[in-house]
C-alpha positions as CSV (number, residue, x, y, z in Angstrom):
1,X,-76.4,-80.4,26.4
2,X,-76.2,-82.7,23.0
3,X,-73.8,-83.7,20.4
4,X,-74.7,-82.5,17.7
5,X,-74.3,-83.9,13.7
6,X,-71.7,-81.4,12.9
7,X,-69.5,-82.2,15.7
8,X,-69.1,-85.7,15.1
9,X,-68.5,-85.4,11.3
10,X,-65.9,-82.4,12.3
11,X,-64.0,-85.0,15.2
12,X,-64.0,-87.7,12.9
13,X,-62.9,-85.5,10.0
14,X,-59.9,-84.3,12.2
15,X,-58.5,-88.0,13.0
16,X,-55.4,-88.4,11.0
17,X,-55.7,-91.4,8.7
18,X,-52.2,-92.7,9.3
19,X,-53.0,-93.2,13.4
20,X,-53.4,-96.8,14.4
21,X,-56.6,-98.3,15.3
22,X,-58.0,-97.6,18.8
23,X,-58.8,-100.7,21.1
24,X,-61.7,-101.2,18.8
25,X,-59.3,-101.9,16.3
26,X,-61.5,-99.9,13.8
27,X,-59.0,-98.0,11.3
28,X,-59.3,-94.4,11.4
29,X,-59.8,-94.8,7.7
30,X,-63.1,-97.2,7.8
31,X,-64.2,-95.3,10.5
32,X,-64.3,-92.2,7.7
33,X,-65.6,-93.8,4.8
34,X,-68.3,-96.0,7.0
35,X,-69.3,-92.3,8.8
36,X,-72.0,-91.4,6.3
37,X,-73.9,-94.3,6.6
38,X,-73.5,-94.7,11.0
39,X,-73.5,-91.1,11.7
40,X,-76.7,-91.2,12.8
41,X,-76.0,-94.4,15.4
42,X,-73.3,-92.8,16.7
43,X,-75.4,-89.8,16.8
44,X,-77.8,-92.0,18.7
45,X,-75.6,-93.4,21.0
46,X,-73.5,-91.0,22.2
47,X,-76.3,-88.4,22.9
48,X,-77.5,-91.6,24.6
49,X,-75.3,-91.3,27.0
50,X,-74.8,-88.2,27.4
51,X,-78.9,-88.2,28.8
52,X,-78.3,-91.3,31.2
53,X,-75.0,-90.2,32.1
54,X,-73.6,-93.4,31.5
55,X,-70.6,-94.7,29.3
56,X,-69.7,-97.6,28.0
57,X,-66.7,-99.0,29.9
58,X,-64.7,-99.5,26.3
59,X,-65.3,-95.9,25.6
60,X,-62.7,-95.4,28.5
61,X,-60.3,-97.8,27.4
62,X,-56.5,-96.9,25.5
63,X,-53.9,-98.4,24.0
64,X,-50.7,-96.4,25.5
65,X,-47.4,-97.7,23.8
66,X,-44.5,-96.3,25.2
67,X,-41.8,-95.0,23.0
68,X,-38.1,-94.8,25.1
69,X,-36.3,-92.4,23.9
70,X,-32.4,-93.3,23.2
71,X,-29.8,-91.2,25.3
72,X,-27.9,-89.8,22.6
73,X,-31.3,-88.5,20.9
74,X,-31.9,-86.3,24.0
């Protein structure tokens, strides 16, 4: 099984450009206007990995901010 070119223009199509930047600290908003120019090395590396079956320790990486919720909002 591959990734295909579709699916990668689709997933990055669907990231909301108001979300805050992953631990890459790429901008979803670079990330879409820079994604017709390194779709193909993304391309590249994820079906990369997919093959070898290995991934990148940073691809398993996330930021996780927690939000407490205040009692009288509950």
């Amino acid at each position: 099984m591959y990734i295909n070119r579709r699916s990668v223009e689709e997933a990055i199509a669907a990231i909301a450009d108001d979300k805050a930047a992953g631990p890459d600290l790429v901008p979803p908003r670079m990330l879409k206007i820079a994604a017709p120019v390194l779709i193909n090395e993304i391309l590249h590396v994820m079906n990369m990995s997919v093959r070898s079956g290995v991934f990148p320790d940073c691809w398993k990486d996330a930021v996780i901010a927690p939000i407490p919720k205040i009692p009288w909002q509950m």
